[in-house]
C-alpha positions as CSV (number, residue, x, y, z in Angstrom):
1,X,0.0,0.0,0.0
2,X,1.4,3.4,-1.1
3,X,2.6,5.6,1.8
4,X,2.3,9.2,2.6
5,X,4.7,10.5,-0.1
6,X,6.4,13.9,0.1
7,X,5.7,16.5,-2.5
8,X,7.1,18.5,-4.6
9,X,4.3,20.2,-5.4
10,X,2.5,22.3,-8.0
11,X,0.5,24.5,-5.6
12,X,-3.4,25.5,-5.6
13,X,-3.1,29.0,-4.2
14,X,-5.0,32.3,-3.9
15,X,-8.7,32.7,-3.6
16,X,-10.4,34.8,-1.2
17,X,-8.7,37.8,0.2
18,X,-7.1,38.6,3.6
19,X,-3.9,38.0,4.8
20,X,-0.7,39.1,2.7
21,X,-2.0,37.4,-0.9
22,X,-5.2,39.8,-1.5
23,X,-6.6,42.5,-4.0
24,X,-4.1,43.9,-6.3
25,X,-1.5,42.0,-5.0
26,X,-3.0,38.7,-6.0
27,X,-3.6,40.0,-9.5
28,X,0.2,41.1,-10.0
29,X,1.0,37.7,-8.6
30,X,-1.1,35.9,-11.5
31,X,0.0,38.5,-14.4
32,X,3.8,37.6,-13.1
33,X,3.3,33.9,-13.0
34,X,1.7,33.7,-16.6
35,X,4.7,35.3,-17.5
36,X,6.7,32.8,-16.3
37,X,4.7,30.4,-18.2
38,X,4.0,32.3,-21.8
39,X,8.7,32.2,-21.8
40,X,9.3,28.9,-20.3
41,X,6.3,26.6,-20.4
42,X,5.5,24.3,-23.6
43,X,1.8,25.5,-24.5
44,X,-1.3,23.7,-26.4
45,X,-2.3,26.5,-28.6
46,X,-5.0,24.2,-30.5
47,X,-7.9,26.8,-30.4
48,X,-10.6,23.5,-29.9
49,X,-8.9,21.8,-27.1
50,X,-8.6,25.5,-25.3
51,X,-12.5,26.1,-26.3
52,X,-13.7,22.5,-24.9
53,X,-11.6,23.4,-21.6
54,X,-12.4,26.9,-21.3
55,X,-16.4,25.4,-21.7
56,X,-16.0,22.5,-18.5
57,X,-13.9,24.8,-16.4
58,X,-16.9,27.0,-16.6
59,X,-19.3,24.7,-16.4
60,X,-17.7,24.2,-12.9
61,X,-16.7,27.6,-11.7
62,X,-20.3,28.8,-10.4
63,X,-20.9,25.6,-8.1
64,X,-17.5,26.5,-6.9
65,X,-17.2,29.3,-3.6
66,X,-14.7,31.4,-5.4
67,X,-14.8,35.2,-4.9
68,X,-12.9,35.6,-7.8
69,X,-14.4,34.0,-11.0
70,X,-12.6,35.7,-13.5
71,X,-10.3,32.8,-14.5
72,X,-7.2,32.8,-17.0
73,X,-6.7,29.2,-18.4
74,X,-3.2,27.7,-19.7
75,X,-3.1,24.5,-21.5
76,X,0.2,23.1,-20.7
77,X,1.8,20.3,-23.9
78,X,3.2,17.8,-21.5
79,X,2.1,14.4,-21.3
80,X,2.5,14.1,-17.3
81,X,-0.8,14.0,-15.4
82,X,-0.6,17.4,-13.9
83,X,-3.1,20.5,-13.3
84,X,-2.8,23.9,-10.7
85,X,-4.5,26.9,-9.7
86,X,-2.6,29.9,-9.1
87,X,-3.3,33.6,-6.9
88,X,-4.7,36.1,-9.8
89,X,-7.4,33.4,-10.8
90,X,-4.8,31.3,-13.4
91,X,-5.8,27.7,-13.9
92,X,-3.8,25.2,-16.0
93,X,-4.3,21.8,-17.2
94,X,-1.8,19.7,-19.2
95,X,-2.6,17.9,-22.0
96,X,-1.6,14.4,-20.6
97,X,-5.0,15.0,-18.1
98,X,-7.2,14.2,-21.4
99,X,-4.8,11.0,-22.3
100,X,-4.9,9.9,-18.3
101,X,-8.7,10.7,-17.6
102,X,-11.1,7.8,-19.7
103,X,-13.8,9.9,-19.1
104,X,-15.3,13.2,-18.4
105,X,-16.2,12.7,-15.1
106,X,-12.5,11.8,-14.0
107,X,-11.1,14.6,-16.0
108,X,-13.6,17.0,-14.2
109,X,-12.7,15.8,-10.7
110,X,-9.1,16.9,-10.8
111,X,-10.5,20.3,-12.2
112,X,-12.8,20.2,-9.5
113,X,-10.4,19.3,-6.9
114,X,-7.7,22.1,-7.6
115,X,-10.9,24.8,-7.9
116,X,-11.6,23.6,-4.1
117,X,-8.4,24.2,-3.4
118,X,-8.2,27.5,-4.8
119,X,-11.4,28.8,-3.1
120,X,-10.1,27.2,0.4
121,X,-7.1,29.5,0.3
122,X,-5.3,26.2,1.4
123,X,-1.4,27.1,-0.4
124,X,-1.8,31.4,0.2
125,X,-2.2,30.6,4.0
126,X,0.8,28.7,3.8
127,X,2.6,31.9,1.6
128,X,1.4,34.3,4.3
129,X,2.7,32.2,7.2
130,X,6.4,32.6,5.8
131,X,6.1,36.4,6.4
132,X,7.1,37.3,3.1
133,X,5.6,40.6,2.7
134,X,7.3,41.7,-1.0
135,X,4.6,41.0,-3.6
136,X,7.1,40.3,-5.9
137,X,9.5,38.5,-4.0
138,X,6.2,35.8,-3.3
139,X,5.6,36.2,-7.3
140,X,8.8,34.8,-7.9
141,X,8.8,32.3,-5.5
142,X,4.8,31.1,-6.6
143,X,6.4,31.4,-10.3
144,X,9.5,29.0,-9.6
145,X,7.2,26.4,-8.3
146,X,4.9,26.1,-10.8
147,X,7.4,26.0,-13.7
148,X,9.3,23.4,-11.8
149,X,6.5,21.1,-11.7
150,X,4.8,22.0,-15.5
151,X,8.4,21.7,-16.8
152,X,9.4,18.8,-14.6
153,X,12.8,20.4,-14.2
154,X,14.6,22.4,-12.3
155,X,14.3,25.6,-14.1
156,X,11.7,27.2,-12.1
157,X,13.9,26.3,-8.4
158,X,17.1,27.9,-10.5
159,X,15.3,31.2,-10.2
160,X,14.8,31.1,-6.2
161,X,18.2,31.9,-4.1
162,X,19.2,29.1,-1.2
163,X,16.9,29.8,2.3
164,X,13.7,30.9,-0.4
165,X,14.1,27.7,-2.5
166,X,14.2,26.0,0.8
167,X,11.6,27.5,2.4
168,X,9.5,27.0,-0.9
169,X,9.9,23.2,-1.2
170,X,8.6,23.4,2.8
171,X,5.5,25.1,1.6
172,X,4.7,22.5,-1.3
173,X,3.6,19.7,1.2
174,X,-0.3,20.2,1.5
175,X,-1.3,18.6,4.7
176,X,-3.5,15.8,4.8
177,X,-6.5,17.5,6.3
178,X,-6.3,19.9,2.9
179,X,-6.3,17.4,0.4
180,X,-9.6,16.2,2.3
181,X,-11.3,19.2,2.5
182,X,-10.3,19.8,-1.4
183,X,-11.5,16.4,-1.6
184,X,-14.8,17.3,0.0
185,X,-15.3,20.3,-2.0
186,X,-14.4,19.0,-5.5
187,X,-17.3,16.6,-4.3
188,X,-19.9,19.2,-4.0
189,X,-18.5,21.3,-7.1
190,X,-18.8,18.1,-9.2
191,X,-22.1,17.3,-8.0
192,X,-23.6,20.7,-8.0
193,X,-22.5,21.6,-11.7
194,X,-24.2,18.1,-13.1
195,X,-21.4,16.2,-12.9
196,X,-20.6,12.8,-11.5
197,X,-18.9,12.7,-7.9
198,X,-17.7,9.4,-8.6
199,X,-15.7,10.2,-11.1
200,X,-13.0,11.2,-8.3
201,X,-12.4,8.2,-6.8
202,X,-12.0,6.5,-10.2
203,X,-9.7,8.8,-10.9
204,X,-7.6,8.4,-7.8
205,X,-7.7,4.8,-8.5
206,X,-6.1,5.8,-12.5
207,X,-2.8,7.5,-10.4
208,X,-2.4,4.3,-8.0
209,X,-2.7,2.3,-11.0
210,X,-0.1,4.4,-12.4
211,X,1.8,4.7,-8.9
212,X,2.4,0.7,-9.0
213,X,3.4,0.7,-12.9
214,X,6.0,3.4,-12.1
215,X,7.4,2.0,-9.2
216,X,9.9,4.6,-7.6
217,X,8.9,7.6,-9.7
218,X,5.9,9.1,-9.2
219,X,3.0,10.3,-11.5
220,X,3.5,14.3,-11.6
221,X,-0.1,14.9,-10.0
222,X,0.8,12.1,-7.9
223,X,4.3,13.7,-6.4
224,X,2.0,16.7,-5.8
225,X,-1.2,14.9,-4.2
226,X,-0.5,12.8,-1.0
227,X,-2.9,10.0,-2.3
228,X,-3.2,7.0,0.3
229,X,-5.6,4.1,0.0
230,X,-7.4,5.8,3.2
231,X,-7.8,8.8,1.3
232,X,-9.2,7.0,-1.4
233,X,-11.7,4.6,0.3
234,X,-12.8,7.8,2.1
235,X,-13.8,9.7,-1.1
236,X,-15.2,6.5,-2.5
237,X,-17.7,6.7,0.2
238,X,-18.2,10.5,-0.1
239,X,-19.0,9.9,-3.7
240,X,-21.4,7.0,-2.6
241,X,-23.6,9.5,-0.5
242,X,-24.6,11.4,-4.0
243,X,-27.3,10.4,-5.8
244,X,-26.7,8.0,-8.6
245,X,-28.4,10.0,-11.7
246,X,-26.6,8.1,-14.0
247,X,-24.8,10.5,-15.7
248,X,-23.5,10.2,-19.6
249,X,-19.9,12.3,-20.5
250,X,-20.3,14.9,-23.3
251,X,-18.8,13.5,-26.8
252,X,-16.8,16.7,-27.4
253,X,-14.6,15.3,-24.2
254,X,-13.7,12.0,-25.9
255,X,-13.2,13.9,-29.4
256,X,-10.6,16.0,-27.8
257,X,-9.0,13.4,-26.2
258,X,-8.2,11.7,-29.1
259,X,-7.2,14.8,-30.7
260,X,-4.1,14.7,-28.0
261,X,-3.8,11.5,-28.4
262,X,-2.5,12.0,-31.8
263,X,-0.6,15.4,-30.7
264,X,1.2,12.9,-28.6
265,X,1.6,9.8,-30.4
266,X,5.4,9.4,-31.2
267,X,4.6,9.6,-35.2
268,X,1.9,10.1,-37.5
269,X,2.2,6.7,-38.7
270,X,2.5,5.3,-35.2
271,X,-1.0,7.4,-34.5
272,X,-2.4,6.0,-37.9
273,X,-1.7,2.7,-36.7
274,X,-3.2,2.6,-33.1
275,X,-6.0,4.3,-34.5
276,X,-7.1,1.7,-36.9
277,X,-6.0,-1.0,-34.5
278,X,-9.3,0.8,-32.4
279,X,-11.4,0.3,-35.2
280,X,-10.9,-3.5,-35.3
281,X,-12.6,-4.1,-31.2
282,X,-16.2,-4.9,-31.7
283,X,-18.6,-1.7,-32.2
284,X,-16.0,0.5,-32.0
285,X,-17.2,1.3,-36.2
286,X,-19.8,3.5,-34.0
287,X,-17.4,5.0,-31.7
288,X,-17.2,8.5,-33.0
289,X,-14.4,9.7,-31.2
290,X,-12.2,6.8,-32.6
291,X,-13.4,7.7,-36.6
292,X,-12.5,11.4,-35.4
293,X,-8.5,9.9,-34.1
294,X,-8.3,8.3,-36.9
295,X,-9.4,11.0,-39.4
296,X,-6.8,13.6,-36.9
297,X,-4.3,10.7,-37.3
298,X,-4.5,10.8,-41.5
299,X,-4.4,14.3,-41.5
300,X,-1.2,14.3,-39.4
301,X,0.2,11.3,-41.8
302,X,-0.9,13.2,-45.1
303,X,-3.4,11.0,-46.1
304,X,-6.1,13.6,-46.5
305,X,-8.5,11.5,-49.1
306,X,-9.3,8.9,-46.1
307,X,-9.4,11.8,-43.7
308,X,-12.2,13.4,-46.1
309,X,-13.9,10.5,-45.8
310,X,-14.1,10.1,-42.6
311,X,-14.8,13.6,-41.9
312,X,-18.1,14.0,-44.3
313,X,-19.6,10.9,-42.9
314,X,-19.4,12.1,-39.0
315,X,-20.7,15.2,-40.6
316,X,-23.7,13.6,-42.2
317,X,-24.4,12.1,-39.0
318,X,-23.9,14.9,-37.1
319,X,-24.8,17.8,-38.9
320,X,-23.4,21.3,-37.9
321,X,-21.0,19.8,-34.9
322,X,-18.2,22.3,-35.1
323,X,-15.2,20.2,-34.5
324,X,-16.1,18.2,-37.6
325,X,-16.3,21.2,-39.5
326,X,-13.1,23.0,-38.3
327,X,-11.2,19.7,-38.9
328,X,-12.3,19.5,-42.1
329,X,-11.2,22.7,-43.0
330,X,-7.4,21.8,-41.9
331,X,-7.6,19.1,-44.1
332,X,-8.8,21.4,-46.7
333,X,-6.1,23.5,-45.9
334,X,-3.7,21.1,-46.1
335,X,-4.4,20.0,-49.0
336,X,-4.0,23.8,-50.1
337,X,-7.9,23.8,-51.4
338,X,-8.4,27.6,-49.6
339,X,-12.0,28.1,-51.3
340,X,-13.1,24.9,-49.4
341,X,-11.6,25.5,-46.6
342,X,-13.3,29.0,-46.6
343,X,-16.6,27.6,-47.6
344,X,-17.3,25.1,-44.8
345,X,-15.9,28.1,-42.0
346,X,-17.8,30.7,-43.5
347,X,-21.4,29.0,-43.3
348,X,-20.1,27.0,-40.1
349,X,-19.3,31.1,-38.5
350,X,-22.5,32.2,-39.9
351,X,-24.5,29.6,-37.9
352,X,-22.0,30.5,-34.8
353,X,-20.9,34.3,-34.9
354,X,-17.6,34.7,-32.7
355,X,-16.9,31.1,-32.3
356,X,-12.9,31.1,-31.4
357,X,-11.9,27.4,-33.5
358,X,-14.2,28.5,-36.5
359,X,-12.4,32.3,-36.6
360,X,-9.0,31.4,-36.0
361,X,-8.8,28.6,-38.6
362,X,-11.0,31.2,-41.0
363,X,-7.6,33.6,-40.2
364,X,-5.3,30.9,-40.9
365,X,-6.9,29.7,-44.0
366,X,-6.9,33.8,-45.2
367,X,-3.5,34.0,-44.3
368,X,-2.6,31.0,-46.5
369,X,-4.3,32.5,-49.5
370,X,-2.3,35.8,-48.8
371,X,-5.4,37.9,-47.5
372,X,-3.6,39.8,-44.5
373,X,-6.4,42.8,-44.2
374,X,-8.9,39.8,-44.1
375,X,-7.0,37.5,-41.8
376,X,-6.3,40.5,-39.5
377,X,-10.4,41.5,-39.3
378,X,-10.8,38.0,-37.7
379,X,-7.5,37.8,-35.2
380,X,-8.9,41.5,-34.2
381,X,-11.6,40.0,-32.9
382,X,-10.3,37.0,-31.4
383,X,-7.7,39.0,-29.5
384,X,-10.8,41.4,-27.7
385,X,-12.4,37.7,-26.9
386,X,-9.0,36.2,-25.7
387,X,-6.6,39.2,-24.8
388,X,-4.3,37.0,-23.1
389,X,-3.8,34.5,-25.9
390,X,0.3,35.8,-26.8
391,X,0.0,33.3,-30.1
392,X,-3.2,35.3,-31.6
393,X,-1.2,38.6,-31.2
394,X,1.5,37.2,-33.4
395,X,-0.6,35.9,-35.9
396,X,-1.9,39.2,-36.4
397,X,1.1,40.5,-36.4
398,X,2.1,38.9,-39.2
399,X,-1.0,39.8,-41.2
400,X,-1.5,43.1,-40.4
401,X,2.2,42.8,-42.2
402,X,1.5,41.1,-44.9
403,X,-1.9,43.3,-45.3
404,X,1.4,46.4,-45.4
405,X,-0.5,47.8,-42.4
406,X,2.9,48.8,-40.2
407,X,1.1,50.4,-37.5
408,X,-1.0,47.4,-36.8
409,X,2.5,45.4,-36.7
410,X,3.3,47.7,-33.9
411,X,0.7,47.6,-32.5
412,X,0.1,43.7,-32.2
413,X,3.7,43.2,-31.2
414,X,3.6,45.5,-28.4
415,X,0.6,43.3,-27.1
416,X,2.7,40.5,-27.8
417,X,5.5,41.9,-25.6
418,X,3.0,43.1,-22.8
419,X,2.3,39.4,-22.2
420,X,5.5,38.0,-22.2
421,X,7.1,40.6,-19.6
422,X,9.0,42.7,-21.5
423,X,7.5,46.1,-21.5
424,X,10.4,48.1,-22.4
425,X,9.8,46.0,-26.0
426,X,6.2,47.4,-26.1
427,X,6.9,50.8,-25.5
428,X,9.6,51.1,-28.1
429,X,7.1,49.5,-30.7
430,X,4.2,51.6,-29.6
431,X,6.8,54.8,-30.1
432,X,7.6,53.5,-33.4
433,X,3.4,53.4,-33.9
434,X,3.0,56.6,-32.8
435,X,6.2,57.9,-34.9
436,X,3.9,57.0,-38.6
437,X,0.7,58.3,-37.3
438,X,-0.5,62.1,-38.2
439,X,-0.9,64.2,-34.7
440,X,-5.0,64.5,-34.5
441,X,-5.9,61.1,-35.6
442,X,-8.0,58.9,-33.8
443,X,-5.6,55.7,-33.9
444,X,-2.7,58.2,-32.7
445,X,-4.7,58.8,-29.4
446,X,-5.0,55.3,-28.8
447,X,-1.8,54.6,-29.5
448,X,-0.3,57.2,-27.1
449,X,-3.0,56.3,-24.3
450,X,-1.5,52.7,-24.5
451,X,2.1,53.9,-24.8
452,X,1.4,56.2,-21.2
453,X,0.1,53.1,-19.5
454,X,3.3,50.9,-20.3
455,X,5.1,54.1,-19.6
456,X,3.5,53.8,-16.1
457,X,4.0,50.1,-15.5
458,X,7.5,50.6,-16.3
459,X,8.1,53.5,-13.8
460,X,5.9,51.6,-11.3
461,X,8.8,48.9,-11.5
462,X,11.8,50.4,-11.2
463,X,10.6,52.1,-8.4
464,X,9.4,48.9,-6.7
């Protein structure tokens, strides 16, 4: 029987205020730690994954006692089981949670689990009892530990000097009576939103699985959960205490999973293979989240006839159902047929106005056919939906450049810069902005109402 292991963990912090992590400081915290993620941490940028996540995080966020809902999600491209929630609302998931969880409920439950931890305050009390009162010295510190467990390396504790690296690795241990209560409250949050509570203790059972597989080295979530049989039987019979509703996961779930199964296959060909292996259990011909791996998995290998075919017959069964119709649209895309490509976005947008996966492939696919000013129209959009997205702001970089608009360059890179910490960046391309606009236009006043807020932040640094 597994023991009470010692963490390293990747912490649940923040939530309601009082004490040293609170207000503002809790939102500089957040903007400094997804900083420290946008440079060093390996991000899913795939705008359906982000959508389906962004949708169940959601689903779960108004059964959950937060006082901040206001979340900002990162989709980390690692294979580990992992997931955290961090002071600022910040949230993150990797991808190897879909490959690990076999259903929705599971993957839910470890959403669930770090939301209660979150809105229990359980890893800011432990901050505040260090008596580290410099916002930024505890942004640092918060920053270090997270990338040290998303990156499984040591590049996060690099950053933190001797007694403050030791100190942190103290403050990683949750106690047992935390996990509990997060236990307790993921429960509730699960049940409340629609969602199965039982779907925890399977989960648990997944990372002992893994736990005996992997003999001395942990799971990720693992090395940051203390997970005992106890604790286990004891949710088991939480769950037990819900009522039994029988309730069915959501296919979009099991679509996406197999999408990441194919990100992380270790070829196309192999992904292709195990794909169509699926395909030969009994029924699985009416599994429509293998047809969809597979179709992913020819479209990865090149084989975009059979991926066609696959694609139009889910779509004549499920008329309308967007993923079918954004993947399609790769394949178009791929196959360098733009008018297609175009054609099944366009009337797929029209039935869905603002739809993130629908707009950003419809800017890709203008972008491949050299439309910049049309390209641009969309990722405008998309980046007042999703300011914080730092890929979106390069894309339309590049085509308000290859529309020739050099302001809009400017502009989109100094949002570019703003999200990945280095301001001094933006405000020399919002100069440069400023520079090629005529004194009395209305751009110009945006631009140089931007420029004296970076101008601000930066001032507000060095003098902190």
């Amino acid at each position: 029987m597994p023991g009470h292991t010692q963490e390293s963990r990747l912490p649940s912090i923040g939530g309601a205020g009082g004490g040293l992590i609170a207000g503002q400081q809790e939102s500089d915290i957040g903007q400094q730690v997804m900083v420290s993620i946008r440079r060093s941490a390996p991000r899913i940028s795939d705008p359906l994954v982000y959508d389906y996540l962004s949708a169940i995080t959601y689903r779960l966020v108004p059964s959950a006692p937060l006082q901040n809902r206001d979340l900002t999600l990162a989709l980390i491209d690692s294979p580990a089981i992992n997931a955290f929630a961090v002071p600022g609302g910040i949230v993150g998931v990797n991808g190897g949670l879909f490959l690990n969880a076999a259903t929705e409920q599971q993957f839910a439950s470890v959403l669930a689990h770090e939301l209660a931890h979150l809105s229990q305050r359980h890893f800011a009390r432990r901050m505040e009892q260090q008596e580290t009162s410099a916002p930024l010295t505890l942004a640092g510190m918060i920053a270090g530990i997270v990338l040290s467990a998303v990156t499984q390396s040591d590049i996060g504790f690099a950053a933190i000097a001797g007694t403050q690296a030791l100190a942190a690795q103290n403050m990683l241990a949750y106690s047992r009576s935390h996990e509990q209560e997060a236990d307790r409250v993921g429960l509730d949050i699960l049940a409340s939103a629609g969602m199965d509570p039982r779907g925890m203790p399977e989960m648990f059972e997944i990372m002992m699985r893994q736990n005996r597989m992997q003999g001395n080295r942990l799971p990720e979530y693992l090395s940051t959960h203390p997970l005992t049989q106890s604790r286990v039987a004891d949710t088991r019979n939480r769950a037990e205490q819900y009522p039994d509703e029988n309730i069915r996961d959501g296919q979009e779930y099991h679509l996406m999973r197999s999408r990441l199964q194919v990100h992380y296959a270790p070829s196309p060909d192999v992904a292709v293979e195990t794909f169509e292996a699926y395909l030969d259990r009994p029924d699985a011909q009416r599994n429509e989240a293998i047809r969809y791996g597979l179709s992913v998995a020819y479209l990865e290998d090149r084989q975009y006839d059979k991926a066609v075919d696959i694609l139009d017959d889910l779509l004549a069964r499920n008329p309308g159902r967007i993923t079918f119709q954004v993947t399609l649209a790769e394949v178009r895309l791929a196959q360098d047929r733009m008018n297609d490509a175009r054609s099944i976005l366009k009337d797929a947008l029209a039935r869905n106005p603002g739809n993130y996966p629908i707009t950003h492939t419809l800017a890709l696919t203008e972008i491949a056919d050299g439309n910049g000013a049309a390209a641009a129209e969309y990722l405008k959009q998309l980046t007042r939906q999703l300011p914080g997205q730092e890929h979106l702001w390069l894309k339309l970089a590049e085509a308000e450049g290859m529309a020739r608009n050099i302001v809009g360059v400017h502009r989109a890179r100094a949002e570019y810069d703003v999200l990945m910490g280095d301001l001094e960046s933006a405000q020399r391309q919002l100069r440069q902005a400023q520079e090629k606009l005529p004194a009395g236009a209305p751009q110009r006043q945006i631009v140089t109402e931007r420029l004296a807020e970076i101008t601000s932040r930066l001032h507000a640094r060095a003098n902190s």
